[in-house]
C-alpha positions as CSV (number, residue, x, y, z in Angstrom):
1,X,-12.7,-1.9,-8.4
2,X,-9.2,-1.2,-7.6
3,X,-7.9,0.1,-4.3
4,X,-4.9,2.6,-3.5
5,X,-3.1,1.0,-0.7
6,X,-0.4,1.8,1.5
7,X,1.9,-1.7,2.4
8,X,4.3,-1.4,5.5
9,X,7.3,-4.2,6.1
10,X,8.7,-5.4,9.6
11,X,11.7,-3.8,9.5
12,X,13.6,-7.6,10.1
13,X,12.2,-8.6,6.4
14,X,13.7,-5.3,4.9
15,X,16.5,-7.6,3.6
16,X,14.0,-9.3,1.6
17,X,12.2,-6.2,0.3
18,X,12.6,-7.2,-3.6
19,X,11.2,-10.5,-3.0
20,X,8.5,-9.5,-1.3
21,X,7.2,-7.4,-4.0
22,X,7.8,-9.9,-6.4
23,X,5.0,-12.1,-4.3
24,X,3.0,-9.0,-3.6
25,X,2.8,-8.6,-7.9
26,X,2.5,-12.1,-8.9
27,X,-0.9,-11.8,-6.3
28,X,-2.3,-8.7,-8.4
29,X,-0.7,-5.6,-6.6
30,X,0.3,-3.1,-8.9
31,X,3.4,-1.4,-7.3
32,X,3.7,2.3,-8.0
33,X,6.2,3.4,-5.4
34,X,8.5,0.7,-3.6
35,X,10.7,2.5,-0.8
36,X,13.7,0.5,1.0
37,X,12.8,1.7,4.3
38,X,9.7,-1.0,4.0
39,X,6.7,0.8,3.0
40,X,4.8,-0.1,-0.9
41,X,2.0,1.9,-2.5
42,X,0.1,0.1,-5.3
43,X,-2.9,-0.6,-5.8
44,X,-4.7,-4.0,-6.0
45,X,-8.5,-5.0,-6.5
46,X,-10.9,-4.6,-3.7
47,X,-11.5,-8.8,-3.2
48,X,-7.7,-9.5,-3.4
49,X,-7.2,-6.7,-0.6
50,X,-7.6,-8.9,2.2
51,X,-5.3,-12.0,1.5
52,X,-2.6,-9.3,1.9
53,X,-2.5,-9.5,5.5
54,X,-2.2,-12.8,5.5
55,X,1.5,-12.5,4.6
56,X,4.2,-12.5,8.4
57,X,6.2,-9.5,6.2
58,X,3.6,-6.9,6.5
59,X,2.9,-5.4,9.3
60,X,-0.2,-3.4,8.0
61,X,-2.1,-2.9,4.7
62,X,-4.4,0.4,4.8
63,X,-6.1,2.0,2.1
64,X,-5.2,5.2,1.1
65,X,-7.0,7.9,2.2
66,X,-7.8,11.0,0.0
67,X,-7.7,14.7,1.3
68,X,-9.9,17.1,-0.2
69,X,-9.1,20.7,0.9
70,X,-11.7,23.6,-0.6
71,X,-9.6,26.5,-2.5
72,X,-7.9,29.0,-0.4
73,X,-10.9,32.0,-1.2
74,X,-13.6,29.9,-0.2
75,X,-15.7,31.3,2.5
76,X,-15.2,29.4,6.1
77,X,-17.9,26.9,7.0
């Protein structure tokens, strides 16, 4: 099953930013957003999620999070 994941860079490897996703796809993360301030969102599978850390560029690899909000009528609980 595939995870959404949110990628964060040390800001001294920012130079290297395009290489770094290069690794990062060639390891099975799919890259949907890549910003040049350091932070990738992809997604990857669940069993490949933990050999991301193992890389000195990222500084943290957490799984998105989803936010469910009930509609605006809806009665308070």
């Amino acid at each position: 099953m595939k995870e959404k994941i949110i990628i964060t860079i040390y800001e001294k490897y920012l130079s290297h930013l395009d290489g770094i996703a290069e690794n990062l796809r060639a390891e099975g993360l799919f890259i949907n957003r890549l910003y040049d301030y350091g932070v990738i969102v992809g997604e990857i599978e669940e069993h490949d999620l933990e050999n991301m850390m193992r890389h000195k560029e990222i500084e943290s690899c957490e799984k998105d999070k989803k936010i469910q909000l009930p509609p605006s009528d809806a009665d308070i609980q």
